[in-house]
C-alpha positions as a Python dict, from the first residue, in 0.01 Angstrom:
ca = {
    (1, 'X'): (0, 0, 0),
    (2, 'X'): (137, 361, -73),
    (3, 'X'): (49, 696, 49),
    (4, 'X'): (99, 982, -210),
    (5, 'X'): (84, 1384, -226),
    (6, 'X'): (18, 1543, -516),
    (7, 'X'): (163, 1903, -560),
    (8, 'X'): (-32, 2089, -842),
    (9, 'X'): (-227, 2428, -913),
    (10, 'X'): (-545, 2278, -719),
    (11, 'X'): (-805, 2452, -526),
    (12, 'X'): (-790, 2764, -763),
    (13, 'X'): (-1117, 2716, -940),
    (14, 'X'): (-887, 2641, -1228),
    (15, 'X'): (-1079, 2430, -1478),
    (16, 'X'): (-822, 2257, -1628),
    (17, 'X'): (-650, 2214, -1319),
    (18, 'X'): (-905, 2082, -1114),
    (19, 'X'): (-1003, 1841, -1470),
    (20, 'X'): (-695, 1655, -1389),
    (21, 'X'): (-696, 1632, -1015),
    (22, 'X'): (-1051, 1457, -1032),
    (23, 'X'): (-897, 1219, -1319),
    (24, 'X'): (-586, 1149, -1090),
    (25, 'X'): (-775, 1116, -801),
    (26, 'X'): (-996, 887, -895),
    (27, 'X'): (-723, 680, -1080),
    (28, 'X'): (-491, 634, -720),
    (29, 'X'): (-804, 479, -582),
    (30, 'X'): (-835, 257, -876),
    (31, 'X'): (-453, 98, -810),
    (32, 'X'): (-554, 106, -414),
    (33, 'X'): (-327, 382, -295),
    (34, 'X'): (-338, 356, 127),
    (35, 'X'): (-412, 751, 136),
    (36, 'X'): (-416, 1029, -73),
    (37, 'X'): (-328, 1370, 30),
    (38, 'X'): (-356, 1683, -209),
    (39, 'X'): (-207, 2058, -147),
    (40, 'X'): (-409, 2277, -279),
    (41, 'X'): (-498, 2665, -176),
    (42, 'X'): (-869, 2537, -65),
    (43, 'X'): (-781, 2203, 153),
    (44, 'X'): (-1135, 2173, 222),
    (45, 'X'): (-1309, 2202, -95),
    (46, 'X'): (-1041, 1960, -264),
    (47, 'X'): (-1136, 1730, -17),
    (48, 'X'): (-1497, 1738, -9),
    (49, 'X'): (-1467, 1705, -430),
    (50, 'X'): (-1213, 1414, -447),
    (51, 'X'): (-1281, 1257, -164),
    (52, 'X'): (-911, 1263, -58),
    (53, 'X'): (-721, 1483, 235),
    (54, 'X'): (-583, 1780, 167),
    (55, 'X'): (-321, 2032, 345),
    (56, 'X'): (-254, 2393, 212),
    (57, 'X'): (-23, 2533, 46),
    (58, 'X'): (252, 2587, 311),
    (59, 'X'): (189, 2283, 491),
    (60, 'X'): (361, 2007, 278),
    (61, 'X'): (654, 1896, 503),
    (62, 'X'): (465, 1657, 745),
    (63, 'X'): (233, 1497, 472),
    (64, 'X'): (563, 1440, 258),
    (65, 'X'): (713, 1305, 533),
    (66, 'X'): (470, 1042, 602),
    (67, 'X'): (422, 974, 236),
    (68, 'X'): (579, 693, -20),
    (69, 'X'): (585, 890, -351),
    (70, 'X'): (529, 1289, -418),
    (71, 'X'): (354, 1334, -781),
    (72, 'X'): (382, 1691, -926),
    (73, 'X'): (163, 1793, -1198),
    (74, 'X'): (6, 1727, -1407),
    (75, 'X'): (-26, 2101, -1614),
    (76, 'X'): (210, 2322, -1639),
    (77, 'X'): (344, 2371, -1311),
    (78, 'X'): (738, 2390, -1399),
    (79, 'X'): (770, 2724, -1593),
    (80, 'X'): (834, 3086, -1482),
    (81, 'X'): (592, 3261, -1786),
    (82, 'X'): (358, 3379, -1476),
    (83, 'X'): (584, 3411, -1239),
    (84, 'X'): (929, 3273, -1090),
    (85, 'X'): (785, 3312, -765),
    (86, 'X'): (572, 2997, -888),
    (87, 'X'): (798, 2806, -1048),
    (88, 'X'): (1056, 2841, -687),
    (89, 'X'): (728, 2719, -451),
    (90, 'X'): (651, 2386, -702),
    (91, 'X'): (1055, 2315, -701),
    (92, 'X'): (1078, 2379, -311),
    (93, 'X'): (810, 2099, -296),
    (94, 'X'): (982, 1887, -537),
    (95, 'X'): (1304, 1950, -336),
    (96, 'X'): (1152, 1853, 1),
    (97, 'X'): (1058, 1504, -116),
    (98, 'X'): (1395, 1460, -252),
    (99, 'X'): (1560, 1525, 65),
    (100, 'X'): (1313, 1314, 263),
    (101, 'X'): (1426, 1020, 14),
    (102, 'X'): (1092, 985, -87),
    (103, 'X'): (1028, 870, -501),
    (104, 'X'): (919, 1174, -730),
    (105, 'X'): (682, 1156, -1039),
    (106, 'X'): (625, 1466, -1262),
    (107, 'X'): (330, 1376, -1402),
    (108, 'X'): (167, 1491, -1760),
    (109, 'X'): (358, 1862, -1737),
    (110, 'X'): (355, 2087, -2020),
    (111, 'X'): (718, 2250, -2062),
    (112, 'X'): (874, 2487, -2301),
    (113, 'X'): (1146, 2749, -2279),
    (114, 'X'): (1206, 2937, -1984),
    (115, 'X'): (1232, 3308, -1960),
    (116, 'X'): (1514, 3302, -1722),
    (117, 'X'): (1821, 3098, -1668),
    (118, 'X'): (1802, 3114, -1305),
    (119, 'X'): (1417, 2906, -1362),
    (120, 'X'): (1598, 2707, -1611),
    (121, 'X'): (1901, 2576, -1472),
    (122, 'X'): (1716, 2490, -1151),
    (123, 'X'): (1483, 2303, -1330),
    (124, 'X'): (1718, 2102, -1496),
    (125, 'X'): (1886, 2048, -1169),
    (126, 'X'): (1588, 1909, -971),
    (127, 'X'): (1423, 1723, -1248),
    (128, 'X'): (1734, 1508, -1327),
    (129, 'X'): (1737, 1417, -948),
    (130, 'X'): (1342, 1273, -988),
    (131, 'X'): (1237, 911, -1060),
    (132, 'X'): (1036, 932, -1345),
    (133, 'X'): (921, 1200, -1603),
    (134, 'X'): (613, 1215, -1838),
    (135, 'X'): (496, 1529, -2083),
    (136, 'X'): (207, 1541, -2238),
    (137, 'X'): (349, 1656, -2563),
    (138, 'X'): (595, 1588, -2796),
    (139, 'X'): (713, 1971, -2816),
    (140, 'X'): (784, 1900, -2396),
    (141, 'X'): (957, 1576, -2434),
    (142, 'X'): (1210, 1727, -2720),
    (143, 'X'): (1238, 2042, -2459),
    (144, 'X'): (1335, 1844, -2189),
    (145, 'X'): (1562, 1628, -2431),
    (146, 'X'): (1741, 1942, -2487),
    (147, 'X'): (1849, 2005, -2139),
    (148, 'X'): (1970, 1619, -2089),
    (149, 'X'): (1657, 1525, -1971),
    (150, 'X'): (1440, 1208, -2073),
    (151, 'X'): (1086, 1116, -1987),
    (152, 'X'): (789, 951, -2091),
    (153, 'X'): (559, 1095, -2362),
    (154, 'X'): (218, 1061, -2263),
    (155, 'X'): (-94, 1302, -2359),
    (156, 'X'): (-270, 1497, -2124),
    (157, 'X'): (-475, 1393, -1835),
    (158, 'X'): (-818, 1560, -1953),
    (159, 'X'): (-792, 1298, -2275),
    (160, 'X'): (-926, 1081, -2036),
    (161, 'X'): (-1260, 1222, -1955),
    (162, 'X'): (-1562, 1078, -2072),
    (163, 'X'): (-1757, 1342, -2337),
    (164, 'X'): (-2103, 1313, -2382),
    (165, 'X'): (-2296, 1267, -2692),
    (166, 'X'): (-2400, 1591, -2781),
    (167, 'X'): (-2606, 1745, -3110),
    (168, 'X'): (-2391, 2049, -3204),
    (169, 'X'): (-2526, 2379, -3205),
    (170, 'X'): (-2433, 2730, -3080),
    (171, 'X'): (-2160, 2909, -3042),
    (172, 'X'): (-1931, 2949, -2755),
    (173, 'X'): (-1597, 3211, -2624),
    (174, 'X'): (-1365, 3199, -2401),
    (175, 'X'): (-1096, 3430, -2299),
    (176, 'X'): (-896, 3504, -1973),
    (177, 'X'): (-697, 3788, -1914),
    (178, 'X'): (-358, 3777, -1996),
    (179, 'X'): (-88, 4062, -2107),
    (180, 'X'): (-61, 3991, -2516),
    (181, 'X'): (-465, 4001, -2548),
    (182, 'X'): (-537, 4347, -2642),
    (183, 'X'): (-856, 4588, -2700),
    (184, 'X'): (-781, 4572, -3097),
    (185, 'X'): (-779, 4217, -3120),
    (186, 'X'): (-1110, 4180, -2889),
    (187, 'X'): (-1246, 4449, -3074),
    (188, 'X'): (-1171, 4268, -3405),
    (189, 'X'): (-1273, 3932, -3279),
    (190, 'X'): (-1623, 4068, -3165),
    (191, 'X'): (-1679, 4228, -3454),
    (192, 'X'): (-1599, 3932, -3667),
    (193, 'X'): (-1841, 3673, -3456),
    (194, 'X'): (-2109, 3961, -3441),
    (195, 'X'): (-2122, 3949, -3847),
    (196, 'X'): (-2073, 3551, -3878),
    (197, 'X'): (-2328, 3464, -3616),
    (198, 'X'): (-2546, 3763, -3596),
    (199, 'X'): (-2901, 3552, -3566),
    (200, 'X'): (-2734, 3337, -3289),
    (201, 'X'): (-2642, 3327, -2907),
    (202, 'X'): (-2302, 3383, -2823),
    (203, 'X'): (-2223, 3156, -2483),
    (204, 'X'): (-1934, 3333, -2316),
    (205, 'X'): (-1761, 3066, -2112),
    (206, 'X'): (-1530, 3174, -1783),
    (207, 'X'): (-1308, 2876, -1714),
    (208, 'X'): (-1148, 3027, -1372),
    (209, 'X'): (-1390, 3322, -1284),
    (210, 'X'): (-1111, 3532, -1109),
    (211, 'X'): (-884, 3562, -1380),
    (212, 'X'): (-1144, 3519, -1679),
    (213, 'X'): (-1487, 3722, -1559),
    (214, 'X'): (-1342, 4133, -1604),
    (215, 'X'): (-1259, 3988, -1979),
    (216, 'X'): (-1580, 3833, -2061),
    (217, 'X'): (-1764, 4106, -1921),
    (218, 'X'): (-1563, 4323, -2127),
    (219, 'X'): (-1571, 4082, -2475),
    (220, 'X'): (-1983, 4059, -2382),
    (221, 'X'): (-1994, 4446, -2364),
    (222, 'X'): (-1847, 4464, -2743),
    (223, 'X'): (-2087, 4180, -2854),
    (224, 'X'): (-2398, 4362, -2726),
    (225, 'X'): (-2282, 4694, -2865),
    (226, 'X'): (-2257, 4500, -3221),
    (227, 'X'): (-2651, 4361, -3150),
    (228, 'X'): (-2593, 4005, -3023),
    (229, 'X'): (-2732, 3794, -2788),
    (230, 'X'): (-2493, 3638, -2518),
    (231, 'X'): (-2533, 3385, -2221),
    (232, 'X'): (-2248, 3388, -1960),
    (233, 'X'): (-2130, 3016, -1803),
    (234, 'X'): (-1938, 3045, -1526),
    (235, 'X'): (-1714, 2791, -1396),
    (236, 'X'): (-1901, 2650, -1102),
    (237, 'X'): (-1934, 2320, -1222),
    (238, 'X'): (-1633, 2118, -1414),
    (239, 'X'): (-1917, 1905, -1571),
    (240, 'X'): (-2175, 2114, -1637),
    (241, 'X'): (-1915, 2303, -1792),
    (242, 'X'): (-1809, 2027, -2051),
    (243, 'X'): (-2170, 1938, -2114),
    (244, 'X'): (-2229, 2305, -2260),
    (245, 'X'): (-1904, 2291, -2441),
    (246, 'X'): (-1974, 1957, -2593),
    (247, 'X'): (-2297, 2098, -2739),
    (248, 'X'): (-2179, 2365, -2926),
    (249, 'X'): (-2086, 2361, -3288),
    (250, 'X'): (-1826, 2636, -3248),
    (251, 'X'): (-1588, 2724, -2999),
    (252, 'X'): (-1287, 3024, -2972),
    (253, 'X'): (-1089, 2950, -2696),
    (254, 'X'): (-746, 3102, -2526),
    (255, 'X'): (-719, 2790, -2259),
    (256, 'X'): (-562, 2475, -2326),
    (257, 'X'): (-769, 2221, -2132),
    (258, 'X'): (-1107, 2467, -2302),
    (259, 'X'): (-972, 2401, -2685),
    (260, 'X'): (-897, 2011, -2564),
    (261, 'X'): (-1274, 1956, -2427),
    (262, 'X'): (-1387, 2094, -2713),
    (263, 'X'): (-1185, 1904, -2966),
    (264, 'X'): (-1247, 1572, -2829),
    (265, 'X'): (-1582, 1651, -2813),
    (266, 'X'): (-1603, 1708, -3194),
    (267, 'X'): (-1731, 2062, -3168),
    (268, 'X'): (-1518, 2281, -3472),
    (269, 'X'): (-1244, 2486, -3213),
    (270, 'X'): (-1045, 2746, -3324),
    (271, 'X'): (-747, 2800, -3040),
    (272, 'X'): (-619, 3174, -2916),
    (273, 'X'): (-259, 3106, -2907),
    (274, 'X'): (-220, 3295, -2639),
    (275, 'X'): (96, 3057, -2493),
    (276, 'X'): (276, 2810, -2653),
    (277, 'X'): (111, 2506, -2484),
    (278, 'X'): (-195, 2588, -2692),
    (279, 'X'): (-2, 2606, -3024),
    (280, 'X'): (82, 2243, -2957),
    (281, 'X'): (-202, 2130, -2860),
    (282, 'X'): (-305, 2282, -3167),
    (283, 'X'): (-49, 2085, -3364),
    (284, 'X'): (-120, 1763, -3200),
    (285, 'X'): (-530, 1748, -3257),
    (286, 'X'): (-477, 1968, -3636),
    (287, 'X'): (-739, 2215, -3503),
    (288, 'X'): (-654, 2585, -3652),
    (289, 'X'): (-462, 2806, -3438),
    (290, 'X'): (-486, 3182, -3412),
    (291, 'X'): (-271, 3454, -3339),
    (292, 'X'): (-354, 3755, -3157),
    (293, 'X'): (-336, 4018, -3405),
    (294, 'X'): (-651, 4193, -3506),
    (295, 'X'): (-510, 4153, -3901),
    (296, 'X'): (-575, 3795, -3834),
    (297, 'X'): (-913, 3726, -3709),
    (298, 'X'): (-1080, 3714, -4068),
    (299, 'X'): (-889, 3442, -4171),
    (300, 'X'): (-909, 3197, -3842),
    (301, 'X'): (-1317, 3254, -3823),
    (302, 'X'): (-1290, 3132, -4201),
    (303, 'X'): (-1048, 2843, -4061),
    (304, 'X'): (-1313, 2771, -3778),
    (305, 'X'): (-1590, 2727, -4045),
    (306, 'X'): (-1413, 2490, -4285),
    (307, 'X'): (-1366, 2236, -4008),
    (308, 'X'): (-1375, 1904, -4025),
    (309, 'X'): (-1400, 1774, -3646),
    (310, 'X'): (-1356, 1423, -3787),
    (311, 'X'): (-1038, 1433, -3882),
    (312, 'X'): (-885, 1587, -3527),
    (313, 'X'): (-616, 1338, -3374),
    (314, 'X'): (-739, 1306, -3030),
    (315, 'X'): (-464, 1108, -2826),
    (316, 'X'): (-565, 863, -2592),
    (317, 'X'): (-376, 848, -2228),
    (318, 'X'): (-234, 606, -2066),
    (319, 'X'): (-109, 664, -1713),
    (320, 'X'): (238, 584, -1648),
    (321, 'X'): (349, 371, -1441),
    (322, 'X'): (316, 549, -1100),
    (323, 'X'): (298, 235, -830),
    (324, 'X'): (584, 109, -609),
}
């Protein structure tokens, strides 16, 4: 029997986030893991959800200590794009278990360049001392194989979700804030959808409300000014979310795990590249891609029309092999 802690961005209302905690979760009970402990920023929301315990974000020593195995992940926990501060807490973590002599799995990460050496070279310091390493793309793996690093190529986490059957119909957004996304390019993008769907309901979807409500109610403002009709979801529910996303037709999305849902569901997804883990997501499925330039919206709401859901690759996952 093994007891595990999983570090990861959980209890942040993060959609994608909290997509793969309930799939990882779920599959440690499945191999009959002796006790499951997550830290996470809400201990006891992520415990009421998963049915696992869960410590906050400061308190990791003790539960590491009493643990078998630390997994990090899965996302894309190991970059310092937001903010080093980040990248330092989820190596501290890493580092703890290390020096406890406990085994460490990175599980499913996205990686790609750093924006500083001092995040890269202590990357590539801790994740050579670790036990096992899987990506969940192939742009990651030949990252990591860069820096002397090998691991396992898997897929992402969120693959493994069950989608409903859905009819398609409708049309759905979603945007977060983030620096590159600019007033000409929503302006554009409104504009665009307003003309292209102008006798049909625009569903506005807000993966982590925090981060991605001041947008939508900003994009919404632009799409009523241009005469449409909008509904907003809110991320209160990770599957009512997927049922509404798996119903539409359409779907313009900046978030990874968002475009992912929406291509395995077989709705016709055009992906903000808004960060580079969507650009290869994008290249994995062979869903169109757009950048964030105003010039450019014309041309990807043509690309989102002339879709052929069909033919997307959708990757299956496997978990690696994560038992003592």
């Amino acid at each position: 029997m093994t007891k595990y802690v999983v570090s990861g961005y959980v209890g942040f209302d993060n959609f994608g986030d909290e997509a793969i905690a309930s799939v990882l979760s779920n599959y440690l009970k499945k191999i009959g893991a002796e006790k499951i402990t997550y830290i996470s920023s809400n201990p006891n929301k992520t415990a009421e959800l998963y049915g696992i315990n869960a410590v906050k974000m400061l308190d990791f020593i003790k539960p590491i200590i009493q643990s078998d195995v630390l997994i990090s992940g899965g996302g894309s926990l190991l970059q310092d794009i937001t903010s080093l501060k980040s990248l330092l807490y989820y190596l501290i973590v890493i580092m703890t278990a290390l020096v406890f002599g406990k085994k460490v799995f990175i599980f499913a990460q996205g990686f790609s360049k750093f924006k500083t050496p001092l995040g890269k070279y202590l990357t590539k310091f801790v994740l050579k001392q670790c036990d096992r390493i899987s990506v969940r793309d192939i742009k990651s793996q030949e990252y990591l194989k860069s820096l002397g690093i090998n691991s396992e190529l898997v897929s992402d986490p969120v693959f493994n979700i069950e989608i409903p059957l859905s009819t398609h119909q409708g049309v759905g957004v979603q945007l977060r804030d983030f620096k590159t996304l600019t007033n000409e390019f929503m302006i554009s993008l409104a504009e665009k959808i307003s003309e292209t769907f102008k006798e049909q309901e625009i569903k506005l979807f807000s993966m982590q409300d925090d981060i991605d409500m001041p947008i939508i109610e900003k994009f919404a403002e632009m799409l009523l000014s241009n005469g449409c009709k909008i509904k907003i979801i809110k991320n209160n529910n990770i599957n009512e979310c997927i049922d509404e996303i798996s119903a539409l037709e359409y779907f313009i999305a900046m978030r990874y795990h968002a475009c992912l849902i929406s291509a395995k569901a077989g709705v016709k997804t055009l992906g903000i590249n808004y960060d580079s883990k969507v650009k290869n997501l994008s290249a994995t499925v062979g869903f169109p891609i757009l950048n964030m330039f105003g010039s450019e919206v014309k041309q990807g709401i043509d690309n989102l029309l002339n879709q052929t859901p069909e033919n997307y690759n959708i990757p299956k996952f496997n978990f690696p092999d994560i038992i003592l």
